[in-house]
C-alpha positions as CSV (number, residue, x, y, z in Angstrom):
1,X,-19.0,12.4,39.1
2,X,-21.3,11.2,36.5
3,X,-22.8,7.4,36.8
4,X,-25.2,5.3,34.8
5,X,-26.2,2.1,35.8
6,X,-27.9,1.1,32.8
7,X,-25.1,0.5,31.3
8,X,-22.4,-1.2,32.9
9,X,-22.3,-5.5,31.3
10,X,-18.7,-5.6,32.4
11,X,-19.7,-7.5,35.7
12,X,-21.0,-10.3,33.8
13,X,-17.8,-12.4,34.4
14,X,-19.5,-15.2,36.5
15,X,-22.3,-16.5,38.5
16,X,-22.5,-14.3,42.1
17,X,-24.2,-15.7,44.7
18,X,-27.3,-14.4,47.1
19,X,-27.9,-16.0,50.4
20,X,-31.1,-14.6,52.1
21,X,-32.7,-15.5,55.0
22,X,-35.5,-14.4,57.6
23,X,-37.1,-15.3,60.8
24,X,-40.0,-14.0,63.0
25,X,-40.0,-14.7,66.6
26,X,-42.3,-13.3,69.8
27,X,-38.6,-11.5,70.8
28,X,-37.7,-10.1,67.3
29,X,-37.8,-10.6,63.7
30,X,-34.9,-9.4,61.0
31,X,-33.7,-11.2,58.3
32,X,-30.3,-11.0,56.2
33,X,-28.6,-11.7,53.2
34,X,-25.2,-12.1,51.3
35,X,-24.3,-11.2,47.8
36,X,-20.4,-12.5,46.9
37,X,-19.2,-11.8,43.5
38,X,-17.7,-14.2,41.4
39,X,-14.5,-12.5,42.6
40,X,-15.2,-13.1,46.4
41,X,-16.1,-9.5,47.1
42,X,-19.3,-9.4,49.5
43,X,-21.7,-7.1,50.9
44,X,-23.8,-8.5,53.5
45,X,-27.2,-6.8,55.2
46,X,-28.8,-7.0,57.9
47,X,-32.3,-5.9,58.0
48,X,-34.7,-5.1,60.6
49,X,-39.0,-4.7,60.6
50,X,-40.9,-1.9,61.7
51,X,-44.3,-4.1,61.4
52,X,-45.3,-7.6,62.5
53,X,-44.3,-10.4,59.8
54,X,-43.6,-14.4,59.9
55,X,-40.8,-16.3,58.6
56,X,-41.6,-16.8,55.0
57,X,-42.5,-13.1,54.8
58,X,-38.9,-11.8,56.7
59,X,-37.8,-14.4,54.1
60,X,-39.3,-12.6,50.8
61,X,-38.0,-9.3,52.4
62,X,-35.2,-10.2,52.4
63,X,-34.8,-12.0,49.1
64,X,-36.5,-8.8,47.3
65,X,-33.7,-6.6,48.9
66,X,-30.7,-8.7,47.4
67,X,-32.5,-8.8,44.2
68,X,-32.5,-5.1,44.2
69,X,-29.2,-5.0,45.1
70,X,-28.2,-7.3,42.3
71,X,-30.4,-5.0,39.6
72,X,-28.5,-2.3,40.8
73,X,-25.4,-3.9,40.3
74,X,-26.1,-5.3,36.9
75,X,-25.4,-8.3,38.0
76,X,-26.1,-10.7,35.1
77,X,-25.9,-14.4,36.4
78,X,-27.6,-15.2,40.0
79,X,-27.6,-18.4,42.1
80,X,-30.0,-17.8,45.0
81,X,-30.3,-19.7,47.8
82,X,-33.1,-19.8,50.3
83,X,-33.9,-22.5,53.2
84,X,-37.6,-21.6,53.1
85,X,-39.4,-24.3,51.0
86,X,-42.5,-22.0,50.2
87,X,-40.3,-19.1,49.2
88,X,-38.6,-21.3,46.7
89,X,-41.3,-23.3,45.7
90,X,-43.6,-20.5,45.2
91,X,-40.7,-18.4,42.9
92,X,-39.9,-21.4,40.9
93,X,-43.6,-21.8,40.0
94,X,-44.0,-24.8,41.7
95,X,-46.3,-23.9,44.2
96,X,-49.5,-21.5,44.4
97,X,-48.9,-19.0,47.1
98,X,-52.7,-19.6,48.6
99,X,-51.7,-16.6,51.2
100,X,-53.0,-13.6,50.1
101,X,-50.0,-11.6,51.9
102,X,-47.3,-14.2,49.8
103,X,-48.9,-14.3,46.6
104,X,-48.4,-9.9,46.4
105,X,-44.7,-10.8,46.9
106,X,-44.1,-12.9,43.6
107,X,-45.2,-9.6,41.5
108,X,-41.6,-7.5,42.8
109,X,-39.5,-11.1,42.4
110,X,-40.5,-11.6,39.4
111,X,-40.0,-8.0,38.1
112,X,-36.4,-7.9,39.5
113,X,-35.7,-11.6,38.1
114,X,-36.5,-10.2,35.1
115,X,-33.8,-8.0,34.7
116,X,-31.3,-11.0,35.6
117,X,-30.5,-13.2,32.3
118,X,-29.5,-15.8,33.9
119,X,-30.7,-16.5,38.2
120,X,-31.8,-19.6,39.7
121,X,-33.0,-20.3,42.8
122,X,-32.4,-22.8,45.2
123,X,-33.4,-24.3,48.6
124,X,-30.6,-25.4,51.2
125,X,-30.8,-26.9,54.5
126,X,-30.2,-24.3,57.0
127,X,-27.1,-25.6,58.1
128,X,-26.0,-24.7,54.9
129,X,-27.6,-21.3,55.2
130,X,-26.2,-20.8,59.0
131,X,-23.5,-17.6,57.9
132,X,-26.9,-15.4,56.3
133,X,-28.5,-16.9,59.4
134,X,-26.1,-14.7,61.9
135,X,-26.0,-11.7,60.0
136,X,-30.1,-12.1,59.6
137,X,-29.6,-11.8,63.7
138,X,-27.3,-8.7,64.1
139,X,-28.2,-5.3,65.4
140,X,-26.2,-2.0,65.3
141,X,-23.4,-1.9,67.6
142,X,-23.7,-6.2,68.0
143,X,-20.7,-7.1,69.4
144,X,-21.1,-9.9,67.1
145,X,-20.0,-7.7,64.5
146,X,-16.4,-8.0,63.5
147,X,-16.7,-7.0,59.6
148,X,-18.6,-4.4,57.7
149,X,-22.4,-5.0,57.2
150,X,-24.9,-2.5,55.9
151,X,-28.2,-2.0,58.2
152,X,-31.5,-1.3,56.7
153,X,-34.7,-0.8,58.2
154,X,-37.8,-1.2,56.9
155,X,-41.2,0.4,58.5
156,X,-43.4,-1.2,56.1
157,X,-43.7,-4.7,54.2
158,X,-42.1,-4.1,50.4
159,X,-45.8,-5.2,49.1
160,X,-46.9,-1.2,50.3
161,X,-44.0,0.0,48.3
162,X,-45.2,2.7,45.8
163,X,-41.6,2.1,44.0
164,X,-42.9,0.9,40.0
165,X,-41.3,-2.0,39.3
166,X,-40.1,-1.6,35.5
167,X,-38.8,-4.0,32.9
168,X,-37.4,-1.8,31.1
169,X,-34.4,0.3,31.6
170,X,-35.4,3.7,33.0
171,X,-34.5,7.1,31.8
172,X,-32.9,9.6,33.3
173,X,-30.3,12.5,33.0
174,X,-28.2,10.8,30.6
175,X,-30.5,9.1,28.3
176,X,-30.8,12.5,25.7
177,X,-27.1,12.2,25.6
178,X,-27.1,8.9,24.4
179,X,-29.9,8.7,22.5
180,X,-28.1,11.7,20.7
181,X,-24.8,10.4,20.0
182,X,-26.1,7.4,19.3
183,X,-29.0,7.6,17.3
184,X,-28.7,11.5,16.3
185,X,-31.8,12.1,18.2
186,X,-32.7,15.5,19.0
187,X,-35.5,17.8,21.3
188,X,-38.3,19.3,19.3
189,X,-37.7,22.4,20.5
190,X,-34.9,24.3,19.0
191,X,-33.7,25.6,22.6
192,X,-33.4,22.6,24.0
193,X,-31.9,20.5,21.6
194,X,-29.0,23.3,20.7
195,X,-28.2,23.3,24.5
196,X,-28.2,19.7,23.8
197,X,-25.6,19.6,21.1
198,X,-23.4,21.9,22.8
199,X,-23.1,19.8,26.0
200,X,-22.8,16.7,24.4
201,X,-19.7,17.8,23.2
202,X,-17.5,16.4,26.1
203,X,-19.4,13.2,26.2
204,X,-18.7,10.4,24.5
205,X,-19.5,6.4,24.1
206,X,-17.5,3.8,24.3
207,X,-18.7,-0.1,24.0
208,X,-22.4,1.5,24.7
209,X,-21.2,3.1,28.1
210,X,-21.3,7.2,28.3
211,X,-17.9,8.7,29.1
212,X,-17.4,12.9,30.4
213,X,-13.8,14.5,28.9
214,X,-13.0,17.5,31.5
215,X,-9.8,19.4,31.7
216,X,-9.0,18.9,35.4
217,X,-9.9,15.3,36.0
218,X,-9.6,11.9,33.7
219,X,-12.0,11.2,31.9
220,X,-15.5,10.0,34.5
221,X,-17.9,7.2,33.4
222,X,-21.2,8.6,33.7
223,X,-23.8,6.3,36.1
224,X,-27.5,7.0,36.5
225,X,-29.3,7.4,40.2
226,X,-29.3,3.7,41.7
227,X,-25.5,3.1,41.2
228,X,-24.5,6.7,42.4
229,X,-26.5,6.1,45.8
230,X,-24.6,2.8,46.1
231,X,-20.9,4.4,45.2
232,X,-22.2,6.8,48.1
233,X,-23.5,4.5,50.5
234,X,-19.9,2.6,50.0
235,X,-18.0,5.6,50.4
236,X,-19.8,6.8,53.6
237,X,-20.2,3.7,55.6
238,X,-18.0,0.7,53.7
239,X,-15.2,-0.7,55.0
240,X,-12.8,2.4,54.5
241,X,-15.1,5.2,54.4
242,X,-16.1,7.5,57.1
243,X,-19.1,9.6,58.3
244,X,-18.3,13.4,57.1
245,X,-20.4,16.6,55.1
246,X,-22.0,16.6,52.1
247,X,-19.4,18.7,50.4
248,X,-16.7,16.4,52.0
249,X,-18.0,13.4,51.1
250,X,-18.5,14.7,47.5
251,X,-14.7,15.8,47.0
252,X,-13.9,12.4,48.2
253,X,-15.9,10.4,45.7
254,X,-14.3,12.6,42.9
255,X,-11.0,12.1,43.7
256,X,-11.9,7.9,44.1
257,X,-13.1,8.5,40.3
């Protein structure tokens, strides 16, 4: 299975939505969110802190793990909604985060809002907010939990993360393939870029998206690292998929192909 990311515009279709939300009490803190397509198709999260934090904090946690989510989706038009006045305040640009803990938060927003075209985001009372709310509340094995949410954990604030932020699309494994086929662009060495030439001659593009030809299988769309974890996350734990091997669960996404 070969996947790139970078690619993919074909989900601009219509605005999703992402509805985050986080709390912090002396019992427990989590927070939670919900991304819905413009088709209806959602994935909701519910995520948990390894480390002391207060509401508006839970709140950016979240709000910096749907944006992910979205970058990782491609997602192209974003309405965000948030009950936390600060949060939205301070990401509009309409307040100064004076908290030194806040203030590192708008550098990883703004580098994920970045990649979005088109996002705004929004406060809500949080009656309006009250379905994030619940899922911001669930644990594993809640018997609360009657659909299929994804659990993450995190054991320390997103602020300590030593993941680089870039504006730019990222290379990978695919990028000399395309840079070849579409630009001619070839390896210095002479090695390297006749290997190049000879592999690149079951890949193709079509509408700027990298396509494999093989002889036993139709024809795969190539995706870079992010959206392969996500097709694998989806196929291990999603609504249908199951817990299995590695080789198992590697057949299995072929054949979905």
């Amino acid at each position: 299975m070969n996947i790139d990311p970078e690619a993919d515009q074909a989900i601009n279709l219509g605005a999703w939505t992402l509805k985050v939300d986080g709390s912090s009490t002396s019992e427990r803190s989590g927070a939670g969110l919900i991304l819905t397509s413009p088709e209806g198709f959602t994935i909701q999260t519910a995520i948990s802190f390894g480390f002391p934090t207060t509401n508006n904090q839970a709140e950016y946690e979240a709000l910096i793990v749907g944006l992910k989510l979205s970058r990782t989706l491609r997602v192209q038009d974003l309405n965000i909604y948030s009950n936390s006045q600060i949060v939205v305040k301070q990401t509009n640009g309409k307040y100064i985060a004076n908290d030194p803990i806040l203030a590192k938060y708008q550098a990883p927003v703004q580098s994920y809002l970045v990649s979005i075209p088109k996002h705004q985001v929004l406060q809500v009372c949080q009656e309006e907010n009250e379905e994030v709310d619940i899922v911001s509340k669930l644990v594993r094995n809640s018997s609360d939990l009657n659909c299929s949410v994804y659990f993450e954990e995190l054991q320390k604030p997103s602020i300590d993360s030593e993941e680089v932020l870039d504006i730019e699309s990222n290379q990978n494994w695919i990028t000399p393939f395309i840079n070849y086929l579409e630009k001619g662009e070839i390896p210095e060495d002479k090695g390297k870029a006749q290997r190049l030439k000879a592999k690149a001659a079951k890949f193709f593009l079509e509408k700027g998206l990298l396509y494999c030809m093989t002889f036993s299988s139709p024809i795969l769309k190539c995706i870079g690292p992010e959206e392969a974890n996500y097709c694998l996350m989806e196929v291990h734990e999603g609504v249908c998929g199951d817990h299995m091997s590695a080789k198992a669960l590697a057949h299995k996404i072929i054949r979905q192909v």
